[in-house]
C-alpha positions in Angstrom: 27.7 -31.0 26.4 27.5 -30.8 22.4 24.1 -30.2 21.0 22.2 -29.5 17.7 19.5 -27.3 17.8 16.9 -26.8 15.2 14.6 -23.7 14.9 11.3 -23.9 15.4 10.4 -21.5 12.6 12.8 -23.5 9.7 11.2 -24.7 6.7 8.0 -24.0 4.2 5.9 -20.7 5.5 2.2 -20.4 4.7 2.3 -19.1 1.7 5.1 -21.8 -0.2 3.4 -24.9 1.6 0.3 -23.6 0.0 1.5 -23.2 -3.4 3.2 -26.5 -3.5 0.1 -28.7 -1.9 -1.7 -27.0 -5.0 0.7 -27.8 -7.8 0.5 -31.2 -6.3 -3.6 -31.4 -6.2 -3.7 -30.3 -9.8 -1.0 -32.8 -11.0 -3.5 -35.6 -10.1 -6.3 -34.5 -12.0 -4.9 -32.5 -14.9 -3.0 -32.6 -17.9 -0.8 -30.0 -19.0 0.1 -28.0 -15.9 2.5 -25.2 -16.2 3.9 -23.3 -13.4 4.8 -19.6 -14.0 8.1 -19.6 -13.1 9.5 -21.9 -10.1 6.5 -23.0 -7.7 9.7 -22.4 -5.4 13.3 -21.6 -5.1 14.0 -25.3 -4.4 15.6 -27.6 -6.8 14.6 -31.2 -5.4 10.9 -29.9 -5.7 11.3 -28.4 -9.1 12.6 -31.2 -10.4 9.9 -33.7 -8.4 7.1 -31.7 -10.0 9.0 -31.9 -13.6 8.8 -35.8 -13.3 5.3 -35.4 -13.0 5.0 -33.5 -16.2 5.1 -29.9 -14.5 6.4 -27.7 -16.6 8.2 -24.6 -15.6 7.6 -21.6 -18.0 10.2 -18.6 -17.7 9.1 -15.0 -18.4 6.3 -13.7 -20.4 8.0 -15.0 -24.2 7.3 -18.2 -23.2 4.3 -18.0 -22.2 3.0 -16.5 -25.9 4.2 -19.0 -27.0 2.2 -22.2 -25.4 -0.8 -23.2 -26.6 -4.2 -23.0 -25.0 -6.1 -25.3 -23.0 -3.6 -25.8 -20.6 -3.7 -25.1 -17.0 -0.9 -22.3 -15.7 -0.2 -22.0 -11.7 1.0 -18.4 -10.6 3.6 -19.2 -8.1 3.8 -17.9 -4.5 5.7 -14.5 -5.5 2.7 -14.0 -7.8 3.4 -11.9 -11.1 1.5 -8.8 -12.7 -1.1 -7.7 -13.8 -0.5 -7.8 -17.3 1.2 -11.5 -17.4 -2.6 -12.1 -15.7 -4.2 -10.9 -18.3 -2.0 -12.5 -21.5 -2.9 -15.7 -19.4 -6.3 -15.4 -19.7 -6.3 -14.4 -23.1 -4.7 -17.2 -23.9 -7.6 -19.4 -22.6 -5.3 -21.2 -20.0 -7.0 -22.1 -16.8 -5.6 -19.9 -14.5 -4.8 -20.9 -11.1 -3.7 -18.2 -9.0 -1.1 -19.4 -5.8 0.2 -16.0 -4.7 0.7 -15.9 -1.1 -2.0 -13.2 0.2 0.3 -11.5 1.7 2.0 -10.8 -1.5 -1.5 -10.0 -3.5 -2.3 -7.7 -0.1 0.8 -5.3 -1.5 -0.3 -5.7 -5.1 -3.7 -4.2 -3.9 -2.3 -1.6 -1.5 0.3 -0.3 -4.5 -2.7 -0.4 -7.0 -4.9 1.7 -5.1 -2.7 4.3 -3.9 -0.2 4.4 -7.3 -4.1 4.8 -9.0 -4.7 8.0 -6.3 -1.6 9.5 -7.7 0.8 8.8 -5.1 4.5 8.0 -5.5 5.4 4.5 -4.7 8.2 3.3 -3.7 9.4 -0.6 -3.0 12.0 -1.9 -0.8 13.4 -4.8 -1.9 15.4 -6.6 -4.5 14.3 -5.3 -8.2 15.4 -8.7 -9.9 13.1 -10.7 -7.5 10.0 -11.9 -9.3 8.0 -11.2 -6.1 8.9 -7.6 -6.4 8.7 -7.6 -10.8 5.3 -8.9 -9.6 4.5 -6.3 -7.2 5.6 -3.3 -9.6 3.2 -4.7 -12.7 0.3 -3.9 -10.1 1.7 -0.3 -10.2 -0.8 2.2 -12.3 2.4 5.2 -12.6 5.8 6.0 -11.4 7.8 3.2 -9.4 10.9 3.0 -7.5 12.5 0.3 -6.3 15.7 0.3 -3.5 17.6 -2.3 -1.5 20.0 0.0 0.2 21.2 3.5 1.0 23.1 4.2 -2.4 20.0 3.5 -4.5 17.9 5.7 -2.1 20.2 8.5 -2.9 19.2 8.6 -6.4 15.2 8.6 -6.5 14.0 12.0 -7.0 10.3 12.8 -5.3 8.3 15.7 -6.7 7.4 18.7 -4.5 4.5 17.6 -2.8 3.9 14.3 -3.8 2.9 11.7 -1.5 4.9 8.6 -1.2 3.6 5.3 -0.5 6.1 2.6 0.9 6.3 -1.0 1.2 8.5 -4.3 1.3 9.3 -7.0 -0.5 7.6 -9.5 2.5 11.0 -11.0 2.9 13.1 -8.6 3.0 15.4 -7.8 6.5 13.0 -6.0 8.9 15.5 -3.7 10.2 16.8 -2.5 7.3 13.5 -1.4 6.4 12.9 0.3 9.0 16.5 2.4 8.6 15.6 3.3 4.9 12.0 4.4 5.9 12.9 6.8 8.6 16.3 8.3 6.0 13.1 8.9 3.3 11.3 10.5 6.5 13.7 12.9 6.5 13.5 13.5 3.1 10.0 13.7 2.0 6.8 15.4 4.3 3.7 13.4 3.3 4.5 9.3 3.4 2.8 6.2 4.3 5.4 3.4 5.4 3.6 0.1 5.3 5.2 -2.6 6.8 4.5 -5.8 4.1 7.3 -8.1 5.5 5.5 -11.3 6.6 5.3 -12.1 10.3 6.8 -15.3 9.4 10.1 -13.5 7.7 10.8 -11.4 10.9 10.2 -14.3 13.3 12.6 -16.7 11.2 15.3 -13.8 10.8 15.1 -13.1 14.4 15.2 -16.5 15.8 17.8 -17.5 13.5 20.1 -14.4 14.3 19.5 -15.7 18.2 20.5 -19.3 17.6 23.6 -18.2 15.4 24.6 -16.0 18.4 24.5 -19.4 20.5 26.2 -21.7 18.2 29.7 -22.7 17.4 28.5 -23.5 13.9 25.5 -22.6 11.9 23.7 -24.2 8.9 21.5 -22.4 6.3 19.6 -24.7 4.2 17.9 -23.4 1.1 17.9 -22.5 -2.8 21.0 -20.4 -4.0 17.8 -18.7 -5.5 16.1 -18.0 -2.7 16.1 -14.6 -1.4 15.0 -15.3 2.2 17.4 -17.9 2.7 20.4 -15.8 1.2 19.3 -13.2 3.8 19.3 -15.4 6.5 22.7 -16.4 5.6 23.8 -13.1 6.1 21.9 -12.5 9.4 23.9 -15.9 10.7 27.1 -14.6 9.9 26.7 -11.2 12.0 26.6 -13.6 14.7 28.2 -16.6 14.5 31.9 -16.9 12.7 31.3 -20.6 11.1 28.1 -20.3 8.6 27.2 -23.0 6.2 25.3 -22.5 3.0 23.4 -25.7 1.9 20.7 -26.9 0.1 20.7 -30.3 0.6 22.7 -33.1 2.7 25.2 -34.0 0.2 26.6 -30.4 0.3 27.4 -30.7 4.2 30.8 -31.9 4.9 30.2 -33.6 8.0 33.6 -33.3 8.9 33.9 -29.5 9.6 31.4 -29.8 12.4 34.1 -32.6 14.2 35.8 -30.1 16.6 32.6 -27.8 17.8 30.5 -28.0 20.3 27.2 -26.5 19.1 25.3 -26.9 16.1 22.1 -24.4 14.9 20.0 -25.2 12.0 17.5 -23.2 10.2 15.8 -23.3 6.5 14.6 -20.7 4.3 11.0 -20.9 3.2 11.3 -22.9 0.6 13.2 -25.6 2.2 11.0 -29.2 2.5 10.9 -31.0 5.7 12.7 -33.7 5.1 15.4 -32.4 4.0 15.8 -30.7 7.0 15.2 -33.6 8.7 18.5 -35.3 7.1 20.3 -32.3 7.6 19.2 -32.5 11.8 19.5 -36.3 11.8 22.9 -36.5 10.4 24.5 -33.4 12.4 23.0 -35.2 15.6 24.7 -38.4 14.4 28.2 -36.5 14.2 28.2 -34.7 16.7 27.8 -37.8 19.1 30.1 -39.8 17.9 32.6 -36.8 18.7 31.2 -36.4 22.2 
């Protein structure tokens, strides 16, 4: 029997769906509506939301430069404080869509980086979620991603460390870098900041990969989650796809298999999964 299964976790998480649904409310009754960065990691929505007059502004020269009396939406990965502040100096009306799971770190690294501890962020430094997260930080800041980079950060004798995640970055390897700094350094405080959704999309998509004779990843090149999905697929299943829309499958390659697993990264719109399901289920059968 040939089959395509879909996971159940694929697409937009809480905290993108509620981003976009409020760059979309504002767009019907306002002018002028920036967005601080990419509302997303997804291209078709990006470029919906420019045709609407959204308009992206990249890093903190840009925004100097625009005028007041606009109104600016803080994406989902949320930025720092001081890009806050410059925003409402500005006089822009400030409309703030970080997930709260991401403003829950920026509150946990402000209050213990104020109490003097060491803190220390997993995740990838040239993500704006984490550039975000380490503008909330009130001294000293590291930021690591694997064992290499660990191996350079240099605690002071008797400092207490404070840890957390990027909220999409891979659960395991989390935990493997906590329990190495464990070893390292007496007094810490691991918090676990990877969203629930993250580990349940990881671990269900690792499952179905392990199932499948072929898997597709759909998502932004962009987007960190889906990238790390990709790599979580391909521990597990020999034939991963990369996409980010339908136009980049070649129906073709999935002629010869017998099962087909889909899943999204968070940034991924429904219907484009839905073509991407849809058309694999339309190949498949007319192979079976």
């Amino acid at each position: 029997m040939k089959e395509v299964k879909l996971a159940k976790s694929a697409g937009f998480c809480f905290g993108v769906k509620r981003a976009v649904d409020m760059v979309y409310k504002e767009v019907d009754i306002k002018d002028r509506i920036y967005t601080y960065g990419p509302i997303i990691h997804n291209e078709e929505v990006v470029n919906d939301l420019a045709s609407k007059g959204v308009h992206v502004i990249e890093g903190r020269d840009e925004l100097a430069e625009i005028e007041s009396g606009g109104t600016i939406i803080i994406r989902s990965h949320g930025t720092s404080e001081a890009d806050y502040k410059l925003m409402e100096k500005k006089g822009l009306d400030v409309i703030d869509a970080t997930c709260p799971f991401v403003k829950k770190i920026h509150n946990i690294v402000r209050e213990h980086s104020l109490a003097g501890e060491q803190i220390i962020i997993i995740g990838n430094k040239e993500h704006p979620e984490v550039e975000g997260i380490r503008g909330w930080c009130k001294g000293p800041v590291y930021v690591i991603e694997n064992e290499q980079e660990l191996e350079n950060i240099v605690i002071e004798t008797g400092k207490k460390v404070c840890i957390v995640a990027q909220t999409t970055f891979n659960y395991n390897k989390f935990k493997e870098l906590v329990e190495i700094i464990e070893k390292k350094v007496y007094d810490i405080i691991a918090v676990n900041t990877i969203c629930n959704a993250t580990e349940e999309r990881q671990t269900e998509a690792g499952k179905l990969a392990s199932e499948s004779d072929a898997m597709i990843v759909i998502g932004g090149r962009h987007s960190s989650n889906t990238q790390k999905l990709y790599q979580i697929c391909e521990n597990e299943c020999n034939n991963v796809l990369f996409i980010q829309k339908l136009d980049d499958l070649q129906l073709d390659e999935l002629a010869s298999v017998r099962s087909v697993g889909i899943t999204a990264g968070a940034s991924t719109p429904n219907n484009i999964i839905e073509e991407v399901w849809q058309a694999c289920q339309k190949k498949i059968l007319e192979n079976y």
